[in-house]
C-alpha positions in Angstrom: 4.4 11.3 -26.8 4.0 8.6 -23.9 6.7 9.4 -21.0 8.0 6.3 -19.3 9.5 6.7 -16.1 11.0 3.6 -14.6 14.0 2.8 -11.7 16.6 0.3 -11.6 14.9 -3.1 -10.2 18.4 -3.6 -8.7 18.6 -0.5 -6.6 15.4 0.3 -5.9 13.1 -3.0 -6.2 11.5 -3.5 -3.1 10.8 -6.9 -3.5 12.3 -9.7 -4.2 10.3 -12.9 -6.0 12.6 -15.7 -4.3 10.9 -17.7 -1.8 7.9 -14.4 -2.5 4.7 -16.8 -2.8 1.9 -14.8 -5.8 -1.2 -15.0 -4.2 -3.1 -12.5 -7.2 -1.3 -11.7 -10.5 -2.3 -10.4 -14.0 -0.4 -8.8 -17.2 -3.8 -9.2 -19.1 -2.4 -10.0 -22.3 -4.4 -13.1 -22.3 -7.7 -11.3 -22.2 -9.7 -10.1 -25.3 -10.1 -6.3 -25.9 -13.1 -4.8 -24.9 -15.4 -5.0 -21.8 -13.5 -6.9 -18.5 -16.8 -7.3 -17.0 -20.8 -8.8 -17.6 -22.6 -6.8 -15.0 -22.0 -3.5 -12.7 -23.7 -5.1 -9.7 -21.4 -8.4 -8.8 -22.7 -11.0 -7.7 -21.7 -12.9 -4.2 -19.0 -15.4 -4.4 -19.5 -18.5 -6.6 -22.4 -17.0 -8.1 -22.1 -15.8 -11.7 -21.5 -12.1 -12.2 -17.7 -12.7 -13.4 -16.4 -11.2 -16.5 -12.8 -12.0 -17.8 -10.4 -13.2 -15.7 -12.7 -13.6 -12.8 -13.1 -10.3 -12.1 -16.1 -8.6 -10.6 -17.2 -5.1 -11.4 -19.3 -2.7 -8.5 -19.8 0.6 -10.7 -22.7 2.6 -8.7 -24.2 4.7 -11.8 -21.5 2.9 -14.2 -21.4 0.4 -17.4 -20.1 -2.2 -18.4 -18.1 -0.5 -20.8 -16.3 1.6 -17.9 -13.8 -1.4 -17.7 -11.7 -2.1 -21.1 -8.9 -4.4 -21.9 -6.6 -1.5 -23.9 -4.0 -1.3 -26.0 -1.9 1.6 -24.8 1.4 0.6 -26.3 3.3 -2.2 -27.5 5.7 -1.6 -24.6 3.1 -2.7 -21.9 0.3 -4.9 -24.7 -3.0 -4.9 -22.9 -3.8 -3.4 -20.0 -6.7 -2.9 -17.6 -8.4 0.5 -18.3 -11.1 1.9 -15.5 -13.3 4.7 -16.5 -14.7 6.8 -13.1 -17.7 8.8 -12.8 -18.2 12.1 -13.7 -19.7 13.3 -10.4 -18.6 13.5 -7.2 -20.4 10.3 -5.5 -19.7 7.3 -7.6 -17.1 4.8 -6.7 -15.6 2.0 -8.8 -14.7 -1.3 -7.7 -13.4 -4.6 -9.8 -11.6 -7.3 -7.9 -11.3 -11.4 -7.9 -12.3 -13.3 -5.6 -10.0 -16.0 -3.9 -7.6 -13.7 -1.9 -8.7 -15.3 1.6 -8.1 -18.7 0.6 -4.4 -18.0 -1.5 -3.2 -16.5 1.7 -4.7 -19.1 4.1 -2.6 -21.6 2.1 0.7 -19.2 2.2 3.9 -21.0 3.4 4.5 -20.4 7.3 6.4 -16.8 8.3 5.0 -15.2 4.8 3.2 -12.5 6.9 4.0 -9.8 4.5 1.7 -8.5 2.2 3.7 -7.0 -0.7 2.0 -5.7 -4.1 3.2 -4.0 -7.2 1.7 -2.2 -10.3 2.1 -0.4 -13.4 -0.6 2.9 -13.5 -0.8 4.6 -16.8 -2.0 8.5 -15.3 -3.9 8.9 -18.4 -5.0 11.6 -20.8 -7.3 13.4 -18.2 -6.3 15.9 -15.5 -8.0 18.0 -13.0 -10.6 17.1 -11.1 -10.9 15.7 -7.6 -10.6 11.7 -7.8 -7.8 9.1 -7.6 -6.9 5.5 -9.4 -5.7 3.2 -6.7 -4.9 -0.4 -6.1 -6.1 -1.4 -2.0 -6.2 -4.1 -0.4 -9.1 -4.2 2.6 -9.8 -6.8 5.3 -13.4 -8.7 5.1 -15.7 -6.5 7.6 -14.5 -3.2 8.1 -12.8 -2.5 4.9 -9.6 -1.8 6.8 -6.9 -0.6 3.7 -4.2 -2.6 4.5 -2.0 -1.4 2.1 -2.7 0.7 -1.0 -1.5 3.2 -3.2 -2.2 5.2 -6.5 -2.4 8.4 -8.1 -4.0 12.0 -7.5 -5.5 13.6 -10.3 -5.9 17.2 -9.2 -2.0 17.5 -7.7 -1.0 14.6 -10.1 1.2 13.3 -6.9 0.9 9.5 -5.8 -0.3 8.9 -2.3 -0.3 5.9 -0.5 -3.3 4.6 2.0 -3.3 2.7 5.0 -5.5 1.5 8.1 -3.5 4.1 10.8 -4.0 5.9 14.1 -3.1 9.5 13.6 -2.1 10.1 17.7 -2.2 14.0 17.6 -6.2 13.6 16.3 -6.6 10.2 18.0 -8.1 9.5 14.4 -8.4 6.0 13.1 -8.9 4.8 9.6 -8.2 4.6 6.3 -5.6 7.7 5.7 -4.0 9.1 2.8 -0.4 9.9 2.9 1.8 11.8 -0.1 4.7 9.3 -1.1 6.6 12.0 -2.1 7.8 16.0 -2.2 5.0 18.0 -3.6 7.7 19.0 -6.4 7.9 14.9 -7.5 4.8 15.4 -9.9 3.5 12.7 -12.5 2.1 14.6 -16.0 -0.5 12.8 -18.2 -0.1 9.8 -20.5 2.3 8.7 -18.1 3.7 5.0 -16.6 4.6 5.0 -13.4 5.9 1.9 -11.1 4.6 2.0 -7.1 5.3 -1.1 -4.7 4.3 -1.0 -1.3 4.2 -4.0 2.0 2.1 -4.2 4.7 4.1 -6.4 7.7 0.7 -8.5 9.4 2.7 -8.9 12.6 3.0 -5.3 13.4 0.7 -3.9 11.3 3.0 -1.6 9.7 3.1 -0.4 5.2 6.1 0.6 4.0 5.8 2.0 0.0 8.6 2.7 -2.5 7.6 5.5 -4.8 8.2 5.7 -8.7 11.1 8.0 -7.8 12.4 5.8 -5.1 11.9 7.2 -2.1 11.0 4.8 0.7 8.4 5.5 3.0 6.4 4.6 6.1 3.8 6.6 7.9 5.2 9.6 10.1 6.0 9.5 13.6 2.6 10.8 14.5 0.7 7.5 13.0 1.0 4.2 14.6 -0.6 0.6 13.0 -4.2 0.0 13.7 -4.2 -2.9 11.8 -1.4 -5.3 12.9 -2.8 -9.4 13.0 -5.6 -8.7 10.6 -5.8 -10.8 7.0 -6.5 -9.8 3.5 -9.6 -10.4 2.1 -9.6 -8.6 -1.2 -7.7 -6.3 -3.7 -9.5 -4.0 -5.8 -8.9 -1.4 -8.5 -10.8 1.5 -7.2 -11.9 4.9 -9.0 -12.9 7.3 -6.7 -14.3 10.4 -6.6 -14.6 13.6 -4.5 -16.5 16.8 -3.6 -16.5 18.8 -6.3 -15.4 16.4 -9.2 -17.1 16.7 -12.9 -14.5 14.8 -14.5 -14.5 11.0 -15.5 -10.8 10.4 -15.2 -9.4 7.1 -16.7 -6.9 4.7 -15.0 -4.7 2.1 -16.7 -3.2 -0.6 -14.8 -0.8 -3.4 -15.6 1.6 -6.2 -14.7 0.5 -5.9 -10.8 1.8 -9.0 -8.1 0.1 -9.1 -4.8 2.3 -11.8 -3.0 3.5 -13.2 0.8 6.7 -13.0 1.5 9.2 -13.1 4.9 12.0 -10.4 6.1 14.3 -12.8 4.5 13.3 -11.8 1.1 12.9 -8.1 1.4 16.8 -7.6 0.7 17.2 -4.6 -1.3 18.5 -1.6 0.1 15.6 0.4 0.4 13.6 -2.5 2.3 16.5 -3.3 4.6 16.8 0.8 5.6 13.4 0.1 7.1 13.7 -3.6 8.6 17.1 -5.0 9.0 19.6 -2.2 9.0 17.5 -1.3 12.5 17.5 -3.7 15.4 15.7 -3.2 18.9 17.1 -5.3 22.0 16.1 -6.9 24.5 12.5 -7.5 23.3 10.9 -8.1 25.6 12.7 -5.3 27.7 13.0 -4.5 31.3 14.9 -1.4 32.0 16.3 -0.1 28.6 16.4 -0.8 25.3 19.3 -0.4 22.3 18.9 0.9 19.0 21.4 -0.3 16.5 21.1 1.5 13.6 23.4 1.2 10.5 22.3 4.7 9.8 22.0 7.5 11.7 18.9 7.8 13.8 17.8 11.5 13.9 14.4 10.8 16.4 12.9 7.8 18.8 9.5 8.1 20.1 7.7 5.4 21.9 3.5 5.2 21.4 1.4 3.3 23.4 -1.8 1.1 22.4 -4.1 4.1 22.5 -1.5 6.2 20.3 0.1 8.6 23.2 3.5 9.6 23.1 5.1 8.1 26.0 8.1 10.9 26.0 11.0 8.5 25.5 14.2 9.4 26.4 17.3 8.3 23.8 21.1 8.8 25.3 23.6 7.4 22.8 22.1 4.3 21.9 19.4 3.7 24.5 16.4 4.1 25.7 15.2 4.3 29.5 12.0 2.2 29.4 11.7 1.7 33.5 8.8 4.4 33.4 6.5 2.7 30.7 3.8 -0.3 32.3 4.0 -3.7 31.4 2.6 -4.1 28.0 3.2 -3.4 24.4 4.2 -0.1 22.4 5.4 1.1 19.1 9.0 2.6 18.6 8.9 5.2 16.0 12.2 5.7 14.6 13.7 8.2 12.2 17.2 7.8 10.5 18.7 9.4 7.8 17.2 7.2 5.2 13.9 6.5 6.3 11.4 5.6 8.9 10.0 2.8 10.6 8.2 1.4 13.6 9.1 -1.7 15.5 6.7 -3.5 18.3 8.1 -3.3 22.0 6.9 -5.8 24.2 7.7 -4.3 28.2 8.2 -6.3 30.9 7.6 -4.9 34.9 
């Protein structure tokens, strides 16, 4: 029997669809059961090579018939169904094109990426692969925000364009979303939302069970000022895998929004509730925090700790040079990391 697991949109919706412009959407129940696309090497854009709905399909050793419209249940009508390879090299791609020029036109200050999906975990577990939703930049495939689910821990993870600044590591890195003892069985629907702020680069993700996240401490934004260029449902695979694992998605948003619209609690925990001042700073800097902040720590471009020191509410900044840093800070209820512009 199918498992639904769902939260209250109320409590724990991150987003918020007024003044939230939709840049990509899709429930699919418009589309005719059977194969989404018309060939498994796409074609470049405005050139045929689109199936239904637009949608382009890069299967390396794939078929058409790797991407279905489904029926799973009447709950959810049809949904998008991706098939992945049963090796450990082939990766899946299907996307639309038209992201760049949808979030060119977005209204001024919407410089939040936000998207949200349904995944159906499927009937097949095991193996080393994950169905994801990412969104990448145009040259570099930079991940700018993305998240899905693990087959072989059956965990969600999120993925985002980061510099881990123990490793001095940058790229596309995989975080858990949640406890390893928040696990997602088979023929299961599961909700994730996640936003990627352009100005400072940082992704914030809600998890089916609610738990709000950001990258730790120890990873700062690589990717703040950079644009979207295109969101994909990807299958892929890793060492080891033998198992074509299949994927459902549904009902997913990919939309710009403002601060002004990320009201819910969860979203305020990591944006509003927390305020850094004066920015630009001189000397020190306050943290006001509506919860309690358990750790500050203050990264500079190239990722090193700077070694900030926090007394009540403040920060001594006198010994940092002129220039911009990330504050990493830790409350109660969450993370998140604010840009600090210093002044000599």
């Amino acid at each position: 029997m199918k498992k639904v697991l769902s939260i209250s949109a109320f409590l724990f919706g991150l987003f918020q669809t007024f003044n939230a412009q939709s840049l990509q959407s899709d429930n699919f129940n418009s589309y005719v059961i059977g194969n989404v696309g018309v060939s498994v090497t796409p074609g470049s854009p405005g050139v045929p090579a689109t199936g239904q709905g637009g949608f382009r399909t890069d299967f390396a050793g794939g078929a058409n018939t790797d991407a279905q419209i489904v029926n799973i249940d009447a709950s959810h009508g049809k949904s998008l169904q991706l098939t992945g390879s049963a090796n450990a090299t082939d990766q899946k791609y299907m996307w639309k094109d038209g992201l760049p020029a949808a979030w060119a036109a977005r209204t001024s200050g919407n410089d939040i990426l936000s998207l949200e999906f349904n995944l159906y975990t499927g009937s097949v577990t095991g193996g080393v692969a994950r169905g994801t939703v990412m969104v990448y930049d145009q040259t570099t495939h930079k991940t700018l925000l993305g998240a899905g689910y693990e087959y072989a821990t059956q965990r969600v993870v999120g993925i985002a364009y980061y510099t881990n600044t123990t490793t001095n590591v940058t790229g596309n890195i995989l975080f858990y979303l949640e406890p390893n003892t928040y696990t997602y069985p088979a023929n299961t629907w599961i909700t994730l939302k996640c936003t990627f702020n352009k100005t400072t680069g940082v992704v914030t993700w809600l998890s089916p069970g609610g738990i709000v996240s950001s990258p730790p401490a120890t990873y700062i934004p690589a990717a703040p000022g950079v644009d979207p260029f295109e969101m994909d449902f990807v299958s892929v695979v890793g060492a080891g895998n033998t198992v074509a694992h299949i994927t459902s998605f549904d009902n997913y948003t990919l939309s710009a929004t403002n601060n002004g619209v990320l009201g819910t609690k969860e979203a305020s925990v990591l944006d509003d509730s927390v305020l850094v001042y004066p920015n630009p700073a001189t000397d020190f800097v306050a943290i006001q925090s509506k919860s309690t902040v358990t750790k500050i720590e203050i990264f500079n471009a190239a990722g090193r700790n700077m070694h900030a020191q926090f007394d009540g509410d403040k920060i001594d900044v006198r010994h940092l040079g002129s220039g911009a840093y990330i504050i990493s800070i830790e409350t109660i209820d969450g993370k998140i990391s604010k840009k600090l512009l210093k002044n000599k």
